[in-house]
C-alpha positions in Angstrom: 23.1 3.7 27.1 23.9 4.0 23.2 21.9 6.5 21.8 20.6 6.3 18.4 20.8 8.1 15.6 17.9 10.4 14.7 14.7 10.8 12.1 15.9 12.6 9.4 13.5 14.6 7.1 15.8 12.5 4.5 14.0 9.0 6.0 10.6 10.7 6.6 10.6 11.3 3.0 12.0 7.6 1.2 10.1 6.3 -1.0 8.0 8.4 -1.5 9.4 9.7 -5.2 10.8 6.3 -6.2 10.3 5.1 -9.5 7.8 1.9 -9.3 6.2 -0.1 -12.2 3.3 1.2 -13.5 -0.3 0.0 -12.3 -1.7 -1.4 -15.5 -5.7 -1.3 -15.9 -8.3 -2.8 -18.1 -12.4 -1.3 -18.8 -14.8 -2.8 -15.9 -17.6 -4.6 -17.4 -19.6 -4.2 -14.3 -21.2 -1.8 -12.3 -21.8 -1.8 -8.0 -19.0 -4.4 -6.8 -16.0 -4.5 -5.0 -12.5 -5.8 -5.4 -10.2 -6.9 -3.0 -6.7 -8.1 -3.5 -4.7 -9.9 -1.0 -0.8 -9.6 -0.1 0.0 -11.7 2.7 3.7 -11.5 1.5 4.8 -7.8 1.1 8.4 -6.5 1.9 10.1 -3.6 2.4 13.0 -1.9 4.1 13.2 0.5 7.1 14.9 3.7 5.7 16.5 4.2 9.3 17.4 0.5 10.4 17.7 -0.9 6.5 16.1 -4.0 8.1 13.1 -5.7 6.5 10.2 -4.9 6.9 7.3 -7.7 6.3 3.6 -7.6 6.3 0.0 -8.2 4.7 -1.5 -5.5 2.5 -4.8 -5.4 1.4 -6.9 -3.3 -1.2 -10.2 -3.0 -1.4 -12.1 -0.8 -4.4 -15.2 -0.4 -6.0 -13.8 0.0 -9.9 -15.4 2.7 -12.0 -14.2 2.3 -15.5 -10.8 0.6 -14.6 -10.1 -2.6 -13.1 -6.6 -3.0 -11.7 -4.5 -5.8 -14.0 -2.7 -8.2 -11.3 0.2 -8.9 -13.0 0.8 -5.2 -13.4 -0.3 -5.0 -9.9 2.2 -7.8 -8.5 5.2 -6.2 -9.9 4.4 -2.8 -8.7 4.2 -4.2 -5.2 7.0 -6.6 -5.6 8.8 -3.5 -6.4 8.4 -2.3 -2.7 11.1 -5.1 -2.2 14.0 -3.2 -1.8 12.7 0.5 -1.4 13.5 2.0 1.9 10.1 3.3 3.0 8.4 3.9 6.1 4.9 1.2 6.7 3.0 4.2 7.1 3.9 5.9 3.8 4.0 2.6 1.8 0.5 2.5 2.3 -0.3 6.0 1.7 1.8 6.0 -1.4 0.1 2.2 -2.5 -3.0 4.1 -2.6 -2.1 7.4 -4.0 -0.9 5.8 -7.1 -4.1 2.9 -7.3 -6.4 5.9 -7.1 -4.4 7.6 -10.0 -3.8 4.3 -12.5 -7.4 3.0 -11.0 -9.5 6.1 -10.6 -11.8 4.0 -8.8 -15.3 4.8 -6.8 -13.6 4.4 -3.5 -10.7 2.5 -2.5 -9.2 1.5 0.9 -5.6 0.1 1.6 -4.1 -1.6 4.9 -1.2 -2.7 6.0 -0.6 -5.8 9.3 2.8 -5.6 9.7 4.8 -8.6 11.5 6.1 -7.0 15.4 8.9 -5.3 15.7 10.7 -4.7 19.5 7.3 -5.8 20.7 5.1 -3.5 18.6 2.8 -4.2 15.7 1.6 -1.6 13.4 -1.7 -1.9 11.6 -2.5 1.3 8.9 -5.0 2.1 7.2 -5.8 4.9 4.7 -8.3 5.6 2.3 -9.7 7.5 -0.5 -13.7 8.8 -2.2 -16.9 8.5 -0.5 -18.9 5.8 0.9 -18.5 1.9 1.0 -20.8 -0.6 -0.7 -21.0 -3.0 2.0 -20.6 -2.9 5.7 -17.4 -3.6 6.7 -16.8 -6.6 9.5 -15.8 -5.4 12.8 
């Protein structure tokens, strides 16, 4: 049996520092909505395989005073592209940095990724307090 190579602190932590386009924002002109934004194309790579990684990412947010610009928005996720980064932490770092360019009521991120060796990996992580409307089960 080959046996692999092993986690590294090094992988854990990819991508996590990376440089990414900023998230650009605009003043919200309306009060007690939500947002969501669609990415049924995003890419990255696995910091141990360096294979692609491909899934959907959504983000959902009540805006405050800030509404996400898309443009902006597309490049910082097209950015993702070639950034080795574990799923799990691309999500957690897409919505650490919305929540600071955003500084929304709430906001919620997820990720579908496509299967890999059999298993599919669904994450989702989320930031503030209460959502406006009850979610679909």
């Amino acid at each position: 049996m080959m046996k692999s190579r092993a986690y590294t602190s090094e992988h854990a932590r990819s991508g996590l520092r990376e440089a990414l386009p900023s998230i650009e924002v605009f003043a919200n002109q309306y009060s007690n909505y939500e947002i969501m934004i669609e990415m049924p194309e995003f890419t990255s790579i696995c910091p141990k395989t360096g294979l692609p990684d491909f899934g959907a990412v959504v983000i959902r947010y009540a805006p405050k005073d800030w509404v996400a610009e898309l443009k902006a928005l597309k490049l910082y996720i097209n950015a993702y592209r070639n950034m080795g980064i574990f799923q799990e932490n691309a999500i957690n770092r897409i919505l650490r940095d919305f929540v600071s360019a955003v500084k929304p009521v709430f906001c919620e991120v997820s990720g579908d990724f496509a299967a890999r060796g059999g298993l599919r990996t669904k994450v989702l992580a989320s930031w503030g307090k209460g959502v406006l409307f009850n979610r679909k089960k």
